[in-house]
N, C-alpha and C positions, 0 to 999 in steps of 0.2 A: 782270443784268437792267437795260435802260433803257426807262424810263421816255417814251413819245413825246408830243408834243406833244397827238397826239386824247387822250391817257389824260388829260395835266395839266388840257388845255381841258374837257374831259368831268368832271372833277373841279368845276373852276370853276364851269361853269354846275349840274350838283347842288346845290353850296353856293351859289351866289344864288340858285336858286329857294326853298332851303331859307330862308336867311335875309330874303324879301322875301317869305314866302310868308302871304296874307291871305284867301287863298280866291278870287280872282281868277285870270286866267290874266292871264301875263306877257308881253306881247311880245319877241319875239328880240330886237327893235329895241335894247331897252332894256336885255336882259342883252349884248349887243355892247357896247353904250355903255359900262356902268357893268365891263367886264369888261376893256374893250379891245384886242378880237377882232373882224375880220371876219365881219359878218353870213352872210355864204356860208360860210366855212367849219365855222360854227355850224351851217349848215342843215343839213349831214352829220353831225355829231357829234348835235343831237339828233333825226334821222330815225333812226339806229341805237338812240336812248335810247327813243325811242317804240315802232317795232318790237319792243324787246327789252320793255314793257309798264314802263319804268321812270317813264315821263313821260306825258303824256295831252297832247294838242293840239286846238286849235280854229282853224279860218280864220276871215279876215274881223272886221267891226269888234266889237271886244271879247275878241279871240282872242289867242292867247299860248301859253303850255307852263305846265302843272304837275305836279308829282310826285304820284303815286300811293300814294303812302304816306306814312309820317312820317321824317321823318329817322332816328330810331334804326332803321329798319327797312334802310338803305340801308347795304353794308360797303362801304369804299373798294376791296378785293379785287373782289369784286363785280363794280364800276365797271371797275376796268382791266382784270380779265379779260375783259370786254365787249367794249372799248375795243382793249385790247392782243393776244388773242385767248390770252391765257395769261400768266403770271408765272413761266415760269422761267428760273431764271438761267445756264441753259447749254442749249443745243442737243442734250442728249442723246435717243439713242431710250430709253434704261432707264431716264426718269422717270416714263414714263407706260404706259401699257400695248404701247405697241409692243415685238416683243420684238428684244435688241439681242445678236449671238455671242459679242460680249465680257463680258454682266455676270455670269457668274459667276466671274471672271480680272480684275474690273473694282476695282482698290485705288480709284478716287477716285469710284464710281459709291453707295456709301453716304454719303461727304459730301457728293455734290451732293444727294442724296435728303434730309438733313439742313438741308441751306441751304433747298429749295426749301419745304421745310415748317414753315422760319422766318418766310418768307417769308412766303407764304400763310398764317399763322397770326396774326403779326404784323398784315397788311393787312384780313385780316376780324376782327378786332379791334377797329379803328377802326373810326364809324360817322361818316354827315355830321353827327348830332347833337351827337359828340366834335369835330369842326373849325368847328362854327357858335357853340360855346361864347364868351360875353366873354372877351376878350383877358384880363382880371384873373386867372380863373379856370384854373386849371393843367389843363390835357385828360387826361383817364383813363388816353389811352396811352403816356407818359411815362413 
């Protein structure tokens, strides 16, 4: 599994709304800036975050993005399954309900079933309230 730029980027801006969040909405303007991201390519990343009802947005003066809920409500899984359209780590049909003529003859189709469920166990796991923590503070999912 890799990880694409919309997933990381869409990660980023969750965690600056989370951590700059005062009940105000945020200008894009400003998580570009302090993210240092292209404002356009932000506007894609959170029209899919708002679509998807993770984000709420407002035009015009005093307008911005905020999250819709609270950070521990938010799994990084979540996020990039959104973002990335899945999390698995191989291109098999026998991960997921497609059916595939090899899996019952399939010797490596229960380790990937194994990884993938590390995987996606692993990443909802974490929440943005686990990566907005002080730096001092050791994160949960460690």
């Amino acid at each position: 599994m890799m990880v694409s730029t919309k997933g990381r980027y869409a990660l980023r801006v969750m965690i600056d709304l989370a951590e700059h969040d005062d009940g105000l909405y945020i200008p894009l303007k400003e998580i570009a800036a302090r993210q240092d991201i292209s404002e356009k390519y932000l506007e894609s990343i959170v029209k899919l975050l708002t679509r998807n009802g993770d984000l709420v947005g407002v035009r015009g003066k005093g307008g911005g993005y905020r999250l819709t809920r609270s950070p521990e409500e938010y799994t990084v899984g979540s996020i990039l399954r959104l973002t990335e359209g899945g999390l698995a780590p191989v291109g098999c049909p026998g991960l997921d309900s497609r059916s595939c003529d090899r899996a019952e003859d399939c010797r490596t189709l229960p380790m990937w079933r194994e990884l993938d469920k590390l995987i996606n166990d692993y990443l909802d796991g974490v929440t943005l309230a686990d990566l907005i923590r002080p730096k001092e503070e050791e994160p949960a999912f460690l």
